[in-house]
N, C-alpha and C positions, 0 to 999 in steps of 0.2 A: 514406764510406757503404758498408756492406755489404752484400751478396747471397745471400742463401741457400739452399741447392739442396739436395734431400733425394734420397738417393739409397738405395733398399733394395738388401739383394745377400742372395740367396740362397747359402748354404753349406751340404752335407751334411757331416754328421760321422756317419760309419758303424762301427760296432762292430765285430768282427768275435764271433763267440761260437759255441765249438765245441760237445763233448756234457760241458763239465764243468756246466751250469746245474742247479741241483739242485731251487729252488725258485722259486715267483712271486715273494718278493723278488728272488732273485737276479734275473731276469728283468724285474725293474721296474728295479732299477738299471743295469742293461744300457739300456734302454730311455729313460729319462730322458737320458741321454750321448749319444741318437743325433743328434740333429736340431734346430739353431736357429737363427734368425735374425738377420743383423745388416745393421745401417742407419749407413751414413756421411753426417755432414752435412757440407758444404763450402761456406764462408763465405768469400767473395770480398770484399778492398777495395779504395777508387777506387785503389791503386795496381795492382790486377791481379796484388795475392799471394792464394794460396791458405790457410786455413787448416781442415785436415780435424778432425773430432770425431768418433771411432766409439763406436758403444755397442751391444750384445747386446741379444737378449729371446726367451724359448723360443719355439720354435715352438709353437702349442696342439696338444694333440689332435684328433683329429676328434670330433665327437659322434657316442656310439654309439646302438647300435637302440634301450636304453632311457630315452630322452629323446623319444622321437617316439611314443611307445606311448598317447598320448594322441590321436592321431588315431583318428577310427571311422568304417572302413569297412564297407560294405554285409554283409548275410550272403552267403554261398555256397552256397546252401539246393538240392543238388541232384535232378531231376527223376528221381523213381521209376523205375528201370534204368539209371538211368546211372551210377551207379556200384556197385559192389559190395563189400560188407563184409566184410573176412576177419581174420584171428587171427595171433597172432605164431608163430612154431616152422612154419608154410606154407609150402612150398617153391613160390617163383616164377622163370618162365623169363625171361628178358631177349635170345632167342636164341641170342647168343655164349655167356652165362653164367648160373647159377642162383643166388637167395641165399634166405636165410630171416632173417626180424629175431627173436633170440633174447632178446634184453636191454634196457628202458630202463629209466635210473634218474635220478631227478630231485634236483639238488643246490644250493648256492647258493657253488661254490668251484669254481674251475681245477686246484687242487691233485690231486684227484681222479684226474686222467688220470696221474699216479704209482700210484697203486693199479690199473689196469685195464689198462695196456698197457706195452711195455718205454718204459727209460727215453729215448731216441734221439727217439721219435715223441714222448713226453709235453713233451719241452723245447722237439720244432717247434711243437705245438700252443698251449703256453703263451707261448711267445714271438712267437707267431702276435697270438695275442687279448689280450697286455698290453697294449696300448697302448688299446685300450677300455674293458680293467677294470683300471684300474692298482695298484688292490688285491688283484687276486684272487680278488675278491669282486662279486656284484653290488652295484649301487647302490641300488635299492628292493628295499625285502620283499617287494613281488607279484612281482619280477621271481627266474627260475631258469633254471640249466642244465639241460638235458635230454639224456643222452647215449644212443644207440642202436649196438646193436651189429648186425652183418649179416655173416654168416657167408656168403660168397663159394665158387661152384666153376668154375674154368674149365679147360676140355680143349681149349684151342686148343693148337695148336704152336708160335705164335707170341705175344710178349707184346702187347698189345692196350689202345689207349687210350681210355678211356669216359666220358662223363658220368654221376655219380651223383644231379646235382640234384635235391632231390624239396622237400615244401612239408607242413606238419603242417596239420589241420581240426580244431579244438573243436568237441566239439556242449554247448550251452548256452542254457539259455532256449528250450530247442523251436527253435533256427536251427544251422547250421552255419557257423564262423569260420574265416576264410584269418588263423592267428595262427602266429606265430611264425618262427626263423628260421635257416637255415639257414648257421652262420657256416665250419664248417670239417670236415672228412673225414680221419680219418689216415693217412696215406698218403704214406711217406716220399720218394717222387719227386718227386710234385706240390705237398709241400708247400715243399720245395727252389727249387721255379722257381713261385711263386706267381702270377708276372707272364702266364703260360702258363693258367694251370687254375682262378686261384680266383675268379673270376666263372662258370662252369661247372661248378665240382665236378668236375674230371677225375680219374680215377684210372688206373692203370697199372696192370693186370693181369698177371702175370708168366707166360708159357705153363704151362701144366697144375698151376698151382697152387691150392690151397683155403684159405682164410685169413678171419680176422676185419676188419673194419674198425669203427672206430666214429665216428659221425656226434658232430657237436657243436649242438646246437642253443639259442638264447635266445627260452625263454615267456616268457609275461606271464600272469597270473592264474590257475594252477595249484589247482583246490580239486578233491579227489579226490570229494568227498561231491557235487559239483553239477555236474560235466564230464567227460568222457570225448575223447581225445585220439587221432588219428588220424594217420597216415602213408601220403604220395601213394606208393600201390604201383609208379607204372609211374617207374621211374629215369630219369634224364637228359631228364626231360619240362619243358618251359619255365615258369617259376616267375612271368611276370609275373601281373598281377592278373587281365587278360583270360585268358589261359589258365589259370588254377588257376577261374575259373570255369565254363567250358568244359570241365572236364577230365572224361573219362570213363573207367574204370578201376578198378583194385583201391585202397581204403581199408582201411591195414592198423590194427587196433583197439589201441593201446600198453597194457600191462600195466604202470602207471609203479611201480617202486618208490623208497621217501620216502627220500632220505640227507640231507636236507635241516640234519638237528641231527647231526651225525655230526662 
């Protein structure tokens, strides 16, 4: 008579991968290699010998943001002065530091960030968000990237660590929508120690430096003819549902340009 006892065991298998990645393939097969699981079964008989069977099976992915985008939540429809409407090229103060949002452009590829910044941050970024979009690509056609850029000045003396959290508003349908989502910030430090920064969007300000960043964001429902797209002006402000309700402040007005067939 046999006994059989199942027994999972976690195993990482970690990649290491330096700045040769050049594209979201290469960074999918990086990605695929990293992490799977294996389960030993161990079959006992009435003599009290052991006999093991292992066998493998990937680890899944997680399910990303666009699988869940079928939930609908309330509008955000905020009360006349509370928040304020302003324009991209603005220069707003954050205290320590100033920026202005100069650039968004709306795409439906990772690749992208090879064209708009060096290549060092485009390979953290893409190897950041392959494991969500392991094509490179979104998975629905409402769904798009949205990349923003923000042009940073700070005259501290010292370098300085910050939230840049913030939360995009559609207005549609006469309501205003808490949509979309803030996956990732370029930002070669914090993108390095993820485990630190990337639930808060931390960035690392380098004393008396002025520099671009750009924001990565995943919309949903994108129609330029019927919406108008917004960004929470006040930075490192808390992004749950209850506070992006509550929130009173600067609504910066996005200027989206289409690279969507590019």
């Amino acid at each position: 008579m046999r006994r059989k006892k199942i027994v999972p065991c976690l195993f990482l298998t970690v990649a290491l991968c330096g700045c040769t990645t050049q594209t979201v393939e290469d960074a999918k097969q990086i990605e695929e290699s990293k992490t799977y699981v294996s389960k030993y079964e161990y079959e006992t008989d009435t003599d009290g010998k052991t006999e093991t069977q292992a066998y493998s099976e990937e680890k899944p992915t997680f399910t990303d943001w666009e699988t869940v985008t079928g939930i609908t939540m309330p509008p955000v429809d905020y009360k006349e002065g509370t928040v304020k409407y302003k324009s991209m090229n603005e220069e707003f103060s954050m205290g320590a530091y100033e920026y202005s949002v100069t650039e968004a452009v709306i795409t439906k590829d990772l690749n992208y960030a090879y064209e708009i910044m060096n290549k060092d941050s485009a390979d953290l970024i893409v190897n950041d968000m392959i494991k969500a979009y392991p094509t490179g690509r979104v998975k629905l056609e409402e769904n798009n990237f949205l990349w923003v850029k923000i042009h940073v000045k700070y005259d501290g003396d010292k370098d300085f660590k910050t939230s840049m959290q913030t939360f995009l508003i559609k207005s549609d349908d006469g309501h205003l929508w808490n949509r979309g989502e803030l996956d990732v910030i370029q930002d070669e430090a914090t993108l390095l120690y993820p485990k630190e920064s990337y639930r808060t969007k931390d960035v690392i300000l380098k004393a008396g430096e002025e520099r671009d960043y750009w924001f990565l964001f995943s919309i949903y429902k994108y129609n330029p003819q019927t919406n108008v797209w917004y960004m929470g002006g006040t930075l490192g402000n808390d992004c749950n549902t209850n506070s992006i309700k509550h929130y009173s402040g600067n609504l910066i007005e996005l200027k989206i340009e289409d690279k969507t067939n590019r």
